[in-house]
C-alpha positions as CSV (number, residue, x, y, z in Angstrom):
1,X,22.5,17.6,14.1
2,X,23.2,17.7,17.5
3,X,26.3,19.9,18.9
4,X,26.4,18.5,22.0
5,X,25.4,14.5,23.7
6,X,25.9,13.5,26.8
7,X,28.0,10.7,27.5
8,X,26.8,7.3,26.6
9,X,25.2,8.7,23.3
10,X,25.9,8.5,19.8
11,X,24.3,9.3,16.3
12,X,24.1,7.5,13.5
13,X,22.3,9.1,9.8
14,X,19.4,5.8,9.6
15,X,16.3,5.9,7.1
16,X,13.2,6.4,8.7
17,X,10.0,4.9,7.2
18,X,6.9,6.2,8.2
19,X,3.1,6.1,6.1
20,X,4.1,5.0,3.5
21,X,7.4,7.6,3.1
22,X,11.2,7.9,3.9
23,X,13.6,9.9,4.8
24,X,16.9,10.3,6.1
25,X,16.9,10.9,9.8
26,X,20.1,11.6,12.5
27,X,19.1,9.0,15.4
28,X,20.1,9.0,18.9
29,X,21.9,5.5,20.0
30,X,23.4,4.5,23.4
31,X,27.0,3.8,23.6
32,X,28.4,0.1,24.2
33,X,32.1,-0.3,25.0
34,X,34.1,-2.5,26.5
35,X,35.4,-1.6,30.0
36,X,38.6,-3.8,31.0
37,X,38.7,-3.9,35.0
38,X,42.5,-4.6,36.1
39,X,43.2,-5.3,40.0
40,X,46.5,-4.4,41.0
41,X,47.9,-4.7,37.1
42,X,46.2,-8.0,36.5
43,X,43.0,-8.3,33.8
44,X,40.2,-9.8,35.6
45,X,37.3,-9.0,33.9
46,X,36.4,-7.4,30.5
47,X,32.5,-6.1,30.3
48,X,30.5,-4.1,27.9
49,X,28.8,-1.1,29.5
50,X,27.1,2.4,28.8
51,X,30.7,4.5,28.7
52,X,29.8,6.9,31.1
53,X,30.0,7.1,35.1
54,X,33.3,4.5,34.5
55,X,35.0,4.6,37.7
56,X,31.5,4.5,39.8
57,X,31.3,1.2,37.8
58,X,34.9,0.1,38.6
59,X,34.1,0.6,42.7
60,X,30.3,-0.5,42.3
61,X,31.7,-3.9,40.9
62,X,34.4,-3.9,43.4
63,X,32.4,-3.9,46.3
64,X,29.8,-5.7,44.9
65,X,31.1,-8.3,44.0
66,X,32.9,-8.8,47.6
67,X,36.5,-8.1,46.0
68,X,37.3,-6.3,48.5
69,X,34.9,-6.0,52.0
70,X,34.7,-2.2,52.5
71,X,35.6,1.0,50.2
72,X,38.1,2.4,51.7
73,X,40.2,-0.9,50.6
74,X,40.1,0.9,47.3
75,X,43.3,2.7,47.3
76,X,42.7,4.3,44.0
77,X,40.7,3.7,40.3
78,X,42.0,5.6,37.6
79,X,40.5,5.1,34.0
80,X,42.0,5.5,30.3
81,X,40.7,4.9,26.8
82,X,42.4,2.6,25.0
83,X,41.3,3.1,21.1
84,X,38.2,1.4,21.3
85,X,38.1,0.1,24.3
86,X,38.6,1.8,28.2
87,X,40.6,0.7,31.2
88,X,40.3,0.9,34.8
89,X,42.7,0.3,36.6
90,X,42.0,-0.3,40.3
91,X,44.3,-0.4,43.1
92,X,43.7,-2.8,46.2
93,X,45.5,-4.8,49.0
94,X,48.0,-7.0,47.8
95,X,46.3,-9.7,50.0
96,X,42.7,-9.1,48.3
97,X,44.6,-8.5,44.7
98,X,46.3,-12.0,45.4
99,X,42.7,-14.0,46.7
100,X,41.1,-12.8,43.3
101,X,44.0,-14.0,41.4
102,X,43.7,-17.5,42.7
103,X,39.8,-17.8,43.3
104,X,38.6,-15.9,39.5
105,X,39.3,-16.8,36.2
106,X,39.9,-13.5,33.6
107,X,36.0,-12.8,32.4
108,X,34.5,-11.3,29.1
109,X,30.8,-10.7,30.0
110,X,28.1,-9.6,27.9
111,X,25.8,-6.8,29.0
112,X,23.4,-9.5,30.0
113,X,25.6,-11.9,32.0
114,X,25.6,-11.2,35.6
115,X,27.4,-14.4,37.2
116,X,29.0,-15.8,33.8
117,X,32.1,-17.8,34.5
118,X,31.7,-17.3,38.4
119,X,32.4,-20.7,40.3
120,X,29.9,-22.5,42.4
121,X,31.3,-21.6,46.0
122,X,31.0,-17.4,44.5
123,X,27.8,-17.9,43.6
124,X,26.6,-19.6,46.6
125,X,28.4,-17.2,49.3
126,X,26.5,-16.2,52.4
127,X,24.9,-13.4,52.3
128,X,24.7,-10.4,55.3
129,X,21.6,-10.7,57.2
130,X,19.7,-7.1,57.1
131,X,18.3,-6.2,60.5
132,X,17.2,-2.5,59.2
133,X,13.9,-1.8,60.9
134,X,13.2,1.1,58.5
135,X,9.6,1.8,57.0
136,X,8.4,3.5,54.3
137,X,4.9,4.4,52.6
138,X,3.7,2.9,49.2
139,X,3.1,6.3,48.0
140,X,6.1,7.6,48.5
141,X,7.9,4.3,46.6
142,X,5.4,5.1,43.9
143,X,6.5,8.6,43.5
144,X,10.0,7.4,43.9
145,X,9.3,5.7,40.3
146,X,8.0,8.1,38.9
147,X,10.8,10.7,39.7
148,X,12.7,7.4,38.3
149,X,11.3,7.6,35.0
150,X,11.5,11.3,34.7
151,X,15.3,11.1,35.7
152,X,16.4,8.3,33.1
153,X,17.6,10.8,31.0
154,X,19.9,8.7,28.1
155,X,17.0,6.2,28.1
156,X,14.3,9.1,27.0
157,X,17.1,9.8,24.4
158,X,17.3,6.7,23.0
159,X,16.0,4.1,24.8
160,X,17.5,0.8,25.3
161,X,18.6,1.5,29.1
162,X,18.3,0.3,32.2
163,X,18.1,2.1,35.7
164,X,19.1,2.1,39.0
165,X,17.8,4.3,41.9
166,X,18.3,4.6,45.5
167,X,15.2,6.3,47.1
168,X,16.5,8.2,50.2
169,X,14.3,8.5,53.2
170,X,12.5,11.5,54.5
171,X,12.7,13.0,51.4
172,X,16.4,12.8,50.9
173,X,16.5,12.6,47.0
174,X,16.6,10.3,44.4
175,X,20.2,9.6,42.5
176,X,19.8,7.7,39.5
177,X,22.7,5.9,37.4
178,X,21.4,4.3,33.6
179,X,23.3,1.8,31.6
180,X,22.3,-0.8,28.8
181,X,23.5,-3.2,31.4
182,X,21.1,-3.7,34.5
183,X,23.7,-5.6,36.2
184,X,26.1,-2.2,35.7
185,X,23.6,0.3,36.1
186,X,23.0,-0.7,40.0
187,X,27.2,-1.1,39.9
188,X,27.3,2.2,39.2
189,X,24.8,3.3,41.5
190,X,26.8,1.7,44.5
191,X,30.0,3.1,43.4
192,X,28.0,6.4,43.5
193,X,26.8,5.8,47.0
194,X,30.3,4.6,48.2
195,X,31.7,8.1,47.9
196,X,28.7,9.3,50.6
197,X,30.1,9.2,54.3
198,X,26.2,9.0,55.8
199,X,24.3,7.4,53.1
200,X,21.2,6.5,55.5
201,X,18.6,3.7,55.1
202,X,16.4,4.0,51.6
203,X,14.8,1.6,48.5
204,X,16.7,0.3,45.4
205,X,14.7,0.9,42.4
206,X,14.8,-1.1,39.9
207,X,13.7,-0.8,36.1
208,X,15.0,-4.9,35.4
209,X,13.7,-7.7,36.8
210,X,15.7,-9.1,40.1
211,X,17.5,-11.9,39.3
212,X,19.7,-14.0,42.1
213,X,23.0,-11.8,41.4
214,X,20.9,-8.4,41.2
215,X,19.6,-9.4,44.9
216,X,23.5,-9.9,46.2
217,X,24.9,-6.8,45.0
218,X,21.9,-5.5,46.6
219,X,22.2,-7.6,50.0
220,X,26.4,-6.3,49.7
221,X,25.7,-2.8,49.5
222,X,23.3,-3.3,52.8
223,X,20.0,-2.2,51.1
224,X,17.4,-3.3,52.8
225,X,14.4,-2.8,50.3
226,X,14.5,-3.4,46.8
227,X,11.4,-2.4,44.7
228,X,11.5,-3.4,40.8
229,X,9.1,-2.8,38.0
230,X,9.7,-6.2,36.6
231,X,9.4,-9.3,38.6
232,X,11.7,-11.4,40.6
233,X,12.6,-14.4,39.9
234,X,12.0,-17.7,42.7
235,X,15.9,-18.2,43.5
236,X,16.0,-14.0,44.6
237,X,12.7,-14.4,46.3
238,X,14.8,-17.1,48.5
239,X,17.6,-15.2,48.8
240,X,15.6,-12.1,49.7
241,X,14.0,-14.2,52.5
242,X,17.1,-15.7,53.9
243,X,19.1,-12.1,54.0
244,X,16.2,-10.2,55.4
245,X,15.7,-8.2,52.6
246,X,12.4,-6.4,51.4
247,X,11.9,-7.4,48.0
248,X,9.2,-6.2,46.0
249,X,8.0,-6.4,41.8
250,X,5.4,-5.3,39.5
251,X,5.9,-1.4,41.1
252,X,3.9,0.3,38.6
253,X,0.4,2.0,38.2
254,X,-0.3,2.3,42.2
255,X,0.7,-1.5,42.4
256,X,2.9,-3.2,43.7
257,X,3.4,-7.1,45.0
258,X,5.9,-7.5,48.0
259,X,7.1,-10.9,48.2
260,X,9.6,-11.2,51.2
261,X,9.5,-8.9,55.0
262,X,6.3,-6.9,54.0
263,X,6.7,-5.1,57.3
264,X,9.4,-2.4,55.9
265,X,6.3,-1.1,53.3
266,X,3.1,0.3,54.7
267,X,0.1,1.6,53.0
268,X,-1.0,4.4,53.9
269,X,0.8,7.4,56.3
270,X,3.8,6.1,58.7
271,X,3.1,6.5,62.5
């Protein structure tokens, strides 16, 4: 047995088949719950997640999603289990609290659904223009991913996570956030971020594919390169176009394709 998992992990007694034998085996399995996100006392949104990092999740989403425009407008985020489920409860100007009230109806999202129940004018909403004229070396992307895999600890567990990363420049570190959601692992990453005062320019890794609403939490949280292991797909390679964003897929093995503002990645050493 094990006497002690980390957060996001259960275990479950399963029979394990293997050449021709069985036997009883204690598996490792990541944790789903639902995480209820009320603004101001209001439900808005109910979504599964990896139950672990909660209130980094309840400001990622916050900010973006463009509830509120910067993170000190988060007056506070407390969270609370509620038998099976947990809470956040996040405190906001009455103004913003009142705009999401009238502009989004209350939500129950999968792990998998990024913009479900969103209206057409949400999902369409400008996007900043990035004007970051950072650079930064293939290799050291590269190594970023693989510092990536070696820090998706609840995923080595179990498997059946996704990852996040935000690649700091000149060597700055790598911090790392997992759920079985992609949409709430980079979530969780931002809300991590929000709490730096100097965060610096750096690359979003990604272990998902970039989809249109992975790009705008991206574009939101002012990253300017966004690396993924999986591919994008035509409406984020837009997107990434129109917001000035460095978007790059298929990051693995020494290879990588960079599909929008190629000048922010440069093979071999910087000048």
């Amino acid at each position: 047995m094990h006497d002690k998992l980390a957060p996001g992990i259960r275990t479950t007694l399963a029979l394990r088949l293997q050449h021709g034998e069985s036997a009883p085996a204690d598996e490792l399995l990541a944790d789903e719950a639902p995480l209820a996100l009320h603004y101001n006392g209001v439900e808005q949104l109910v979504t599964l997640c990896t139950p672990a990092s909660l209130e980094e999740l309840a400001i990622g989403f916050t900010l973006s999603e463009g509830v509120v425009p910067a993170y000190h407008q988060i007056l506070d985020v407390t969270i609370s289990r509620e038998a099976d489920c947990y809470r956040a409860n996040i405190l906001i100007p009455e103004q913003y609290a009142a705009q999401l009230r009238a502009q989004a109806p209350r939500l129950a999202s999968r792990t998998s659904c990024g913009l479900c129940g969103s209206r057409l004018e949400q999902v369409l909403r400008p996007l900043p223009v990035m004007e970051s004229g950072v650079r930064f070396a293939a290799d050291y992307i590269h190594d970023g991913l693989v510092r990536l895999a070696e820090k998706q600890w609840l995923n080595q567990a179990c498997g059946g996570l996704h990852a996040a990363g935000w690649l700091g420049d000149f060597d700055a570190g790598l911090l790392v956030r997992e759920d079985i959601g992609r949409h709430n692992a980079l979530d969780k990453l931002i809300g991590a971020l929000a709490h730096q005062r100097e965060r610096g320019d750096g690359v979003l890794l990604l272990t998902s594919r970039v989809s249109l609403e992975m790009l705008q939490k991206a574009a939101r949280a002012a990253m300017p390169v966004v690396v993924a292991i999986s591919a994008p797909t035509a409406l984020a390679v837009d997107w990434a176009q129109q917001a000035g964003i460095t978007l790059a897929g298929f990051a693995r093995q020494g290879r990588m394709t960079v599909y929008t503002h190629p000048q922010r990645i440069v093979v071999g050493a910087l000048d």
